[in-house]
C-alpha positions as CSV (number, residue, x, y, z in Angstrom):
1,X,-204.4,-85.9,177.2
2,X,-200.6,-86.3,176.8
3,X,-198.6,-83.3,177.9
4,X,-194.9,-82.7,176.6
5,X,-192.4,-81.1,177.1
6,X,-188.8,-80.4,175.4
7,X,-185.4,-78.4,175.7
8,X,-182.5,-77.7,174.0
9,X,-179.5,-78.4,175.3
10,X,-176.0,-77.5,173.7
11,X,-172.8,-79.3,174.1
12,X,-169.0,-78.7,173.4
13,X,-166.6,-81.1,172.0
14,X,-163.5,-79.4,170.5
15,X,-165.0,-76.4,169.8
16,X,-168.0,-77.9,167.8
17,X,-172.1,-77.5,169.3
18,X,-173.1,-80.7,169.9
19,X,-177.3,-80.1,170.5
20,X,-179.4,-82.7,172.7
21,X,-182.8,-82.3,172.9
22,X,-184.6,-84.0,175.6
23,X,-188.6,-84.7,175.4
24,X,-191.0,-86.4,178.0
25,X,-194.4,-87.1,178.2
26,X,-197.3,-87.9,180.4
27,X,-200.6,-89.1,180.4
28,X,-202.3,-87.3,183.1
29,X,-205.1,-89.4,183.8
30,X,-202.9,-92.4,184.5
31,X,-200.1,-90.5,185.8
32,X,-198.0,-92.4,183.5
33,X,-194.7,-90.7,181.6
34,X,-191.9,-91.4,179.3
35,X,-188.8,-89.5,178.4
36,X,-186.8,-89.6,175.5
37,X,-183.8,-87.9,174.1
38,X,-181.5,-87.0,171.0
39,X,-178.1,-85.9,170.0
40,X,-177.1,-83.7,167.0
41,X,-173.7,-82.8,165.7
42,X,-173.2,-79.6,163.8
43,X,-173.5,-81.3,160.6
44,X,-177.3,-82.3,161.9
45,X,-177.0,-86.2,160.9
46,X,-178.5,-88.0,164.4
47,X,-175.5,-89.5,166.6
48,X,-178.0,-91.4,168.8
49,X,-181.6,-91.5,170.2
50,X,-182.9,-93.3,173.0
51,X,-186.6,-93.4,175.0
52,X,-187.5,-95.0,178.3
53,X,-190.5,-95.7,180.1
54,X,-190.5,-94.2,183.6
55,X,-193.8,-95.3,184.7
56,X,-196.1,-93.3,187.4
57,X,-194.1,-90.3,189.1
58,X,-194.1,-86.7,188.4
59,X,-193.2,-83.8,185.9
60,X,-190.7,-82.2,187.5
61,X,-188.9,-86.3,188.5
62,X,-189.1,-86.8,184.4
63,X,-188.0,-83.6,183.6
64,X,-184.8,-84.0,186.2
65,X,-184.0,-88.2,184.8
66,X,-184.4,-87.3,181.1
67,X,-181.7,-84.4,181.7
68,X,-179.4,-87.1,183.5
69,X,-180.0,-89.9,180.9
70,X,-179.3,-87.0,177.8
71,X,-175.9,-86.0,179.7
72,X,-174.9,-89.8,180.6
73,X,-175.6,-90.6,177.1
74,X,-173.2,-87.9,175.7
75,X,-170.5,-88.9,177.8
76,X,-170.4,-92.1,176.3
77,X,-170.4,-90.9,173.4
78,X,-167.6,-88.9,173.9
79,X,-169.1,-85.3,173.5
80,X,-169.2,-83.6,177.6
């Protein structure tokens, strides 16, 4: 059984909503989880997506690394 969950997160760059989305998974037999994240601009085309395997841990230490890997991202991007 895979659980997932997602948020959205909205970003300002001059004055413009930047959204990120970030999405992890787990396979609760296995303990096993992945995270993965994207970035929208207000015209919706995708500025960049990314996914990495975190291997065993727990929700809440997925939920906390995809958030920082989402914002990390958008900094170099330019956007926070």
């Amino acid at each position: 059984m895979l659980t997932y969950f997602m948020y959205g997160l909205q970003m300002l760059t001059s004055l413009e909503p930047y959204f990120g989305y970030p999405n992890g998974a787990s396979h609760s037999t296995h303990n096993l989880f992945s995270a993965l994240w994207d970035i929208f601009p207000p015209n919706g085309k995708l500025v960049s997506i990314h996914e990495i395997f975190i291997g065993r841990s727990t929700n809440n230490i997925v939920e906390y690394s995809t958030m920082v890997e989402l914002l990390s991202d958008s900094i170099s991007h330019g956007i926070c």
